[in-house]
C-alpha positions as CSV (number, residue, x, y, z in Angstrom):
1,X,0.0,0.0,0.0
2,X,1.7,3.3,-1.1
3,X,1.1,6.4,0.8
4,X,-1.2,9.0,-0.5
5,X,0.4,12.9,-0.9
6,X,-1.2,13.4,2.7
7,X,0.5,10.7,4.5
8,X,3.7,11.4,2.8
9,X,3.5,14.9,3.1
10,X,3.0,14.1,7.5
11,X,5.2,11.9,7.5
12,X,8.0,14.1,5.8
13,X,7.1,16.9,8.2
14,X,7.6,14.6,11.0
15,X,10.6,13.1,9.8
16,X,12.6,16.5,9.0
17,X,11.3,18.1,12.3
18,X,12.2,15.6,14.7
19,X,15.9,16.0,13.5
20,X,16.0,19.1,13.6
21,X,14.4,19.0,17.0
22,X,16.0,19.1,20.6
23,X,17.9,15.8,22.1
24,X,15.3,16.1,24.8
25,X,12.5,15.5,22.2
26,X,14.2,13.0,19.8
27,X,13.9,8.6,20.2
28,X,16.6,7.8,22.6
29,X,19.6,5.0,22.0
30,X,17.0,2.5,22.3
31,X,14.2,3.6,19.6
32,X,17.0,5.7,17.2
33,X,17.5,2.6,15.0
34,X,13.7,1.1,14.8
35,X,12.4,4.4,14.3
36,X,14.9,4.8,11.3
37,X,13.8,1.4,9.9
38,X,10.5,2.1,10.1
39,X,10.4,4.8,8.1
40,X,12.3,3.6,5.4
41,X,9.9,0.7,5.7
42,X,6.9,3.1,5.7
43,X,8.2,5.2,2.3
44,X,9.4,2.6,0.4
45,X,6.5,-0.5,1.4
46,X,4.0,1.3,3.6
47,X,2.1,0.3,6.4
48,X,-1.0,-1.9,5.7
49,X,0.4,-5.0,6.9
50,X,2.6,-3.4,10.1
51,X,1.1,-6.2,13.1
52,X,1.8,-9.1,10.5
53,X,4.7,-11.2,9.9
54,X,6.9,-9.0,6.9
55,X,6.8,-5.7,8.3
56,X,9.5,-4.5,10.5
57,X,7.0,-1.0,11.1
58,X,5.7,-2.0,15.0
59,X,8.8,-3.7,16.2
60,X,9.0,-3.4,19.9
61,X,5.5,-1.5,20.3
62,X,3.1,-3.3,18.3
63,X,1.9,-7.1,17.8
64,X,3.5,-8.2,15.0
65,X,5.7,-10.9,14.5
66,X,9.5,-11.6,13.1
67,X,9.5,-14.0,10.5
68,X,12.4,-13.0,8.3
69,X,15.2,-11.5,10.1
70,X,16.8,-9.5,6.8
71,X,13.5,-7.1,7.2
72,X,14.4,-6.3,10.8
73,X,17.4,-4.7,8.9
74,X,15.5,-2.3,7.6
75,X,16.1,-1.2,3.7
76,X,19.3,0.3,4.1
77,X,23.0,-1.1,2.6
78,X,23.2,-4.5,5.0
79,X,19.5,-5.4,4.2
80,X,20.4,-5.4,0.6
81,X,23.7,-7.1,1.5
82,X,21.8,-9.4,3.4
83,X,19.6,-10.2,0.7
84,X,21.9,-10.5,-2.0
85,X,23.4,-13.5,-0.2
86,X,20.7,-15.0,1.1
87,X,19.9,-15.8,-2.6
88,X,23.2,-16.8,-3.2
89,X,22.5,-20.7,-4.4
90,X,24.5,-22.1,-1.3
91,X,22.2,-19.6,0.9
92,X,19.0,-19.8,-0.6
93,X,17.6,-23.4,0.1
94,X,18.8,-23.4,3.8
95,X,17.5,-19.9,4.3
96,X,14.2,-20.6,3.3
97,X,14.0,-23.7,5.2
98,X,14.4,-22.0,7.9
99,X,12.0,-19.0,7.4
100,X,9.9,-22.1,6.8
101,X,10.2,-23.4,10.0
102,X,10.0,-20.0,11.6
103,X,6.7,-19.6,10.4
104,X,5.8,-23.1,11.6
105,X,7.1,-22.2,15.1
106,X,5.0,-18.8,14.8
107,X,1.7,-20.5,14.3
108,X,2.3,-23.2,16.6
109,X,2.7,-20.3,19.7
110,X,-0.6,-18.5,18.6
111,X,-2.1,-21.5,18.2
112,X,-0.9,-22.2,22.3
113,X,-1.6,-18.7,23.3
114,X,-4.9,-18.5,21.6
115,X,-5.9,-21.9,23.9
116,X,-4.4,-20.1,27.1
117,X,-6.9,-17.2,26.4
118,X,-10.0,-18.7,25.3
119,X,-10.0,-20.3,28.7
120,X,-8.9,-17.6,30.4
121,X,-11.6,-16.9,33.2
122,X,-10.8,-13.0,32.4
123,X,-11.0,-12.9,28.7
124,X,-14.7,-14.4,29.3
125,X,-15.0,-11.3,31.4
126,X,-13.9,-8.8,29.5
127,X,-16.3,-10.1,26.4
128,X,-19.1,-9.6,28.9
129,X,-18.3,-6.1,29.9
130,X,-16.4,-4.5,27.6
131,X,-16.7,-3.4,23.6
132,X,-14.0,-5.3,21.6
133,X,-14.6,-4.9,18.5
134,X,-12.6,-3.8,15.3
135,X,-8.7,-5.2,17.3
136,X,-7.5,-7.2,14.2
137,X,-7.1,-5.1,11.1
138,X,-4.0,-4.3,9.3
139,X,-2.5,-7.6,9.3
140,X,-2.9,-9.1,12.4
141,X,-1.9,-12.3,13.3
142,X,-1.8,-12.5,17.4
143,X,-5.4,-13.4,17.4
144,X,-8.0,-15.9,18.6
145,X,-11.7,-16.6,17.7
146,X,-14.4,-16.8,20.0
147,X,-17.8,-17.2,19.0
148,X,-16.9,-16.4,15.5
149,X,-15.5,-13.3,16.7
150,X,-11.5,-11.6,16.9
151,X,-9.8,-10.2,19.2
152,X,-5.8,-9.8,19.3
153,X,-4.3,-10.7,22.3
154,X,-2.6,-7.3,22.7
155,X,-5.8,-6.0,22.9
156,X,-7.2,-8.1,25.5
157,X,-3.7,-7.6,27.1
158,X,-4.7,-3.5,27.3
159,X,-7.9,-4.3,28.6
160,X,-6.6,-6.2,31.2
161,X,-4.7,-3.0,32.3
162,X,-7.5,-0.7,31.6
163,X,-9.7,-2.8,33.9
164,X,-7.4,-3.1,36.9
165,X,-7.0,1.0,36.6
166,X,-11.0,1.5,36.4
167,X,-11.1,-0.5,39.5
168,X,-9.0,1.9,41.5
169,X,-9.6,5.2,39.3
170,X,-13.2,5.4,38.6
171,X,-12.6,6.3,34.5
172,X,-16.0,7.2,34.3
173,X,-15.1,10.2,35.8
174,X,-12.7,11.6,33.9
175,X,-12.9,13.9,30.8
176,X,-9.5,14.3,29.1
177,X,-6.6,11.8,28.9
178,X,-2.8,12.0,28.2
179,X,-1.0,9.1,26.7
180,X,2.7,8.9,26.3
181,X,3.9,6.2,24.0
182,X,0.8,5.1,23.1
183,X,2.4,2.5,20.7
184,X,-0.2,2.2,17.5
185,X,-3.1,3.6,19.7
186,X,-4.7,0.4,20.7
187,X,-5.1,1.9,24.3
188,X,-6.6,5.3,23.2
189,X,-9.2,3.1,20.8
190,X,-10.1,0.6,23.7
191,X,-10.8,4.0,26.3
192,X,-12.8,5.6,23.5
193,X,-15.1,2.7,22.8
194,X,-15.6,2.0,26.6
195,X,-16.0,5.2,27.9
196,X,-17.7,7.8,26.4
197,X,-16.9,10.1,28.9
198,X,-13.4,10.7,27.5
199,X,-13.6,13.5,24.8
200,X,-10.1,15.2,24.7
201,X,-7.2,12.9,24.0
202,X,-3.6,14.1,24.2
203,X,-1.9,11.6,22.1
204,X,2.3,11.9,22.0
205,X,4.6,9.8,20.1
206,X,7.9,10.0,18.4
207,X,8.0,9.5,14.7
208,X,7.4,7.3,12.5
209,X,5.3,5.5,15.5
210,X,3.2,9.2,15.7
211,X,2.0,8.6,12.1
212,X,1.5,4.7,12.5
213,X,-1.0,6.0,15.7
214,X,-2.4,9.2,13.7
215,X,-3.8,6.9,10.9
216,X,-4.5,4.0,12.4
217,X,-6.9,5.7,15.2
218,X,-8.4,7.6,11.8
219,X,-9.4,4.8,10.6
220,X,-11.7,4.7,13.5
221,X,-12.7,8.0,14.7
222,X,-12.2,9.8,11.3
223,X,-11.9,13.7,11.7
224,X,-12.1,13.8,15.3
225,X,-8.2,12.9,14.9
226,X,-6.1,16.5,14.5
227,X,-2.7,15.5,13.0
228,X,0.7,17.2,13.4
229,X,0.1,19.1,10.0
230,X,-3.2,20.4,11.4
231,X,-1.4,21.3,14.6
232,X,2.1,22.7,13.5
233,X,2.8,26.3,14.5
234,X,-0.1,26.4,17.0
235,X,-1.1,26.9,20.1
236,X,-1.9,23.3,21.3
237,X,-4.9,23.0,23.1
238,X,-8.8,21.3,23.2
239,X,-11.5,22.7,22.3
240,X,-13.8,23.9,24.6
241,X,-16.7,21.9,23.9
242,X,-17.9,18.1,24.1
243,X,-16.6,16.9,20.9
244,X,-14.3,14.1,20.9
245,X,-10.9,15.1,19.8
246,X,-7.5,13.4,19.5
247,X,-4.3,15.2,19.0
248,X,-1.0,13.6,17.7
249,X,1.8,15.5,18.5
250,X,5.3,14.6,18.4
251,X,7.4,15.6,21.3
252,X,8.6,19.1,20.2
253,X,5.3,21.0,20.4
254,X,5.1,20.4,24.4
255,X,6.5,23.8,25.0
256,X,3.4,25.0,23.0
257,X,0.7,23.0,24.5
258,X,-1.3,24.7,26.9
259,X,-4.2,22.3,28.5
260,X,-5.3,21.0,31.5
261,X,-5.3,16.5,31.3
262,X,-7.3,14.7,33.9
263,X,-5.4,11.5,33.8
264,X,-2.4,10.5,32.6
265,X,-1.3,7.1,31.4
266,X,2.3,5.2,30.5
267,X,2.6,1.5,29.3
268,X,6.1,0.7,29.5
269,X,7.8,3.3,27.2
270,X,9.6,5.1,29.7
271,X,12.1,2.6,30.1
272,X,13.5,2.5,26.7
273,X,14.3,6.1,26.8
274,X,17.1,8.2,28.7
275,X,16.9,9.7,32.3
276,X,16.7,13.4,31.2
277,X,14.0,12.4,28.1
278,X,12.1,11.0,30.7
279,X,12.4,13.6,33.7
280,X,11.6,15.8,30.5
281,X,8.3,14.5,30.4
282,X,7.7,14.1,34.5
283,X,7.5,18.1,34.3
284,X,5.3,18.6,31.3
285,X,3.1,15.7,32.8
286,X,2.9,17.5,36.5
287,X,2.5,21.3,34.4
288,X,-0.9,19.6,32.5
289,X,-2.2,17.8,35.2
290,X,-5.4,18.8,36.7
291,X,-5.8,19.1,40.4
292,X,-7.3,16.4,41.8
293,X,-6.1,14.6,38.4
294,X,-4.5,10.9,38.6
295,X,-1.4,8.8,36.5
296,X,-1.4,5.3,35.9
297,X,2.6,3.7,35.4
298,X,2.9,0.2,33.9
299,X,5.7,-1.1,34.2
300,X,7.5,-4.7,33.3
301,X,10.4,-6.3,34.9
302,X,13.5,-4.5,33.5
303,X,16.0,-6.3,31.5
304,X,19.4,-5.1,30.1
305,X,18.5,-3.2,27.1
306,X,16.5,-0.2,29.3
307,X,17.8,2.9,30.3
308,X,15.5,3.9,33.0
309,X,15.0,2.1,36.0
310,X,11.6,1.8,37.7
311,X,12.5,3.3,41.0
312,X,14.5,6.4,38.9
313,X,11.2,7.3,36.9
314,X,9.3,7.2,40.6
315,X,11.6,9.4,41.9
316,X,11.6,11.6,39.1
317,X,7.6,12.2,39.3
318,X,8.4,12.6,43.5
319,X,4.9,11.8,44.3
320,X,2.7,9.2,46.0
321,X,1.8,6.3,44.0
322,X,-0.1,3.0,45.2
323,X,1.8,0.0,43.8
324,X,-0.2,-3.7,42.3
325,X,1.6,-6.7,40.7
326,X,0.3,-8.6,38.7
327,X,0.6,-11.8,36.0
328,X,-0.6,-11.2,32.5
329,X,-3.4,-13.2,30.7
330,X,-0.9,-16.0,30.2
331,X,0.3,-16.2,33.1
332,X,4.0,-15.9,32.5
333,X,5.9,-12.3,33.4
334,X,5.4,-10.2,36.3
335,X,4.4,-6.5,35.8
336,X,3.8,-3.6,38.2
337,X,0.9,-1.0,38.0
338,X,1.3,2.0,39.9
339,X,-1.4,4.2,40.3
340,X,-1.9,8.0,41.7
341,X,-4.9,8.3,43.1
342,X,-5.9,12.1,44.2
């Protein structure tokens, strides 16, 4: 799928601003490459297919799947190397032997994970009490069917979270919502479909995952969604109405928002960035925030390749949170929720 002049022309804009944009507002160490990648990826391929098996595009935030390792490469000099002698005759049969077994391997764990959630007392739940609908387009392959019905796992993963926060933070109660990292905007799209309460959505993401997010939660809630090129060189604020709106904004135009958040919410993200990026954001997140509003953190267990310990980014916020743990739908990792409750 090739981009349209629109989507090129935002995703240029995003591209050439965020490089010309502070250190402070650029992807850290972790994201620099993928984000890179991606958007060669994006320009050259596009994005249709980004939670399937091919596309490199939601590495690391969305639920798609590695199936050849030359596209994790991106499309740069060693991904053609790469190529080139993997179809080298010596190469070529073993290589695709093994993407053939690869994919074998793939099925066989959604296959298992798709078992461990249809029994999954919670899942039942969830498809009681929540609106599910619409989680498998563009691509998707982590999925299971239930009542000849969909749902991605990632999904039901975020709903998971979303429920454990409703039960401590009444979400029915709030009005506007801040997201940092919000990955493709499977979050945002699960808040707005189950509670309609939540009009103004504060959306932030650095690029190309901003424009993955920006059209993808289009596709759902059409014009309500204000892009960067609708919001470049402009005060950034919502309108005071009760219309829904969603901005995307990259991480540069913070020092030109001006609005007032009634919870704020990070899944994870924090980590994989750098102690002053992320302090960074602690201030802009305490400026917006309400009185009276709340934050939700989710965290997982830190390995090796993060940058920002869980106890740092507590410190860096300074303020009271109440800490859960908790096992995900599988029943495999430990993660931590902590919640501020005021």
């Amino acid at each position: 799928m090739e981009l349209n002049s629109n989507q090129k022309k935002l995703l240029n804009e995003l591209i050439k601003d965020q490089e010309n944009s502070s250190k402070l507002f650029k992807p850290g160490p972790y994201w620099s490459y993928k984000c890179k990648k991606a958007a060669d990826w994006i320009y050259k391929k596009g994005y249709s297919d980004f939670r399937g098996l091919t596309s490199p595009v939601g590495t690391s935030y969305a639920d798609g799947m590695i199936l050849d390792k030359r596209n994790e490469l991106g499309l740069g000099i060693k991904s053609r190397l790469a190529n080139f002698i993997s179809k080298l005759p010596v190469f070529k049969s073993v290589y695709e032997a093994q993407i053939k077994l690869t994919e074998a391997h793939i099925r066989e764990r959604i296959k298992t994970k798709s078992t461990l959630y249809f029994n999954n007392k919670r899942v039942k739940y969830f498809l009681e009490n929540y609106d599910l609908r619409d989680t498998v387009s563009f691509g998707s392959v982590q999925q299971l069917k239930i009542n000849q019905h969909e749902y991605s796992f990632l999904h039901l993963d975020n709903i998971d979270i979303i429920d454990m926060i409703n039960k401590k933070i009444d979400l029915k109660g709030i009005n506007s919502y801040f997201e940092i990292g919000g990955g493709f905007g499977a979050n945002i799209q699960l808040l707005l479909n189950n509670f309609k309460n939540i009009k103004k959505v504060l959306y932030l993401d650095v690029a190309p995952s901003l424009f993955i997010g920006t059209e993808y939660l289009r596709t759902y809630f059409g014009n309500s969604v204000k892009d960067y090129l609708q919001l470049k060189n402009k005060k950034i604020s919502f309108t005071n109405d009760d219309k829904l709106e969603i901005l995307c904004i990259p991480p540069w135009v913070l020092p030109d928002t001006d609005l007032e958040i009634d919870h704020f919410h990070n899944s994870c993200s924090f980590a994989e960035m750098t102690f002053d990026i992320v302090n960074n954001y602690s201030k802009f997140i305490k400026k917006f925030l309400k009185k009276g509003g709340n934050i939700s953190l989710h965290l997982d267990r830190l390995d090796n390749t993060r940058y920002v310990s869980n106890d740092d980014m507590l410190k860096m916020f300074d303020l009271s949170f109440s800490h859960d743990e908790y096992r995900d739908l599988c029943d495999s990792d430990f993660h931590d929720l902590y919640l501020l409750k005021n």
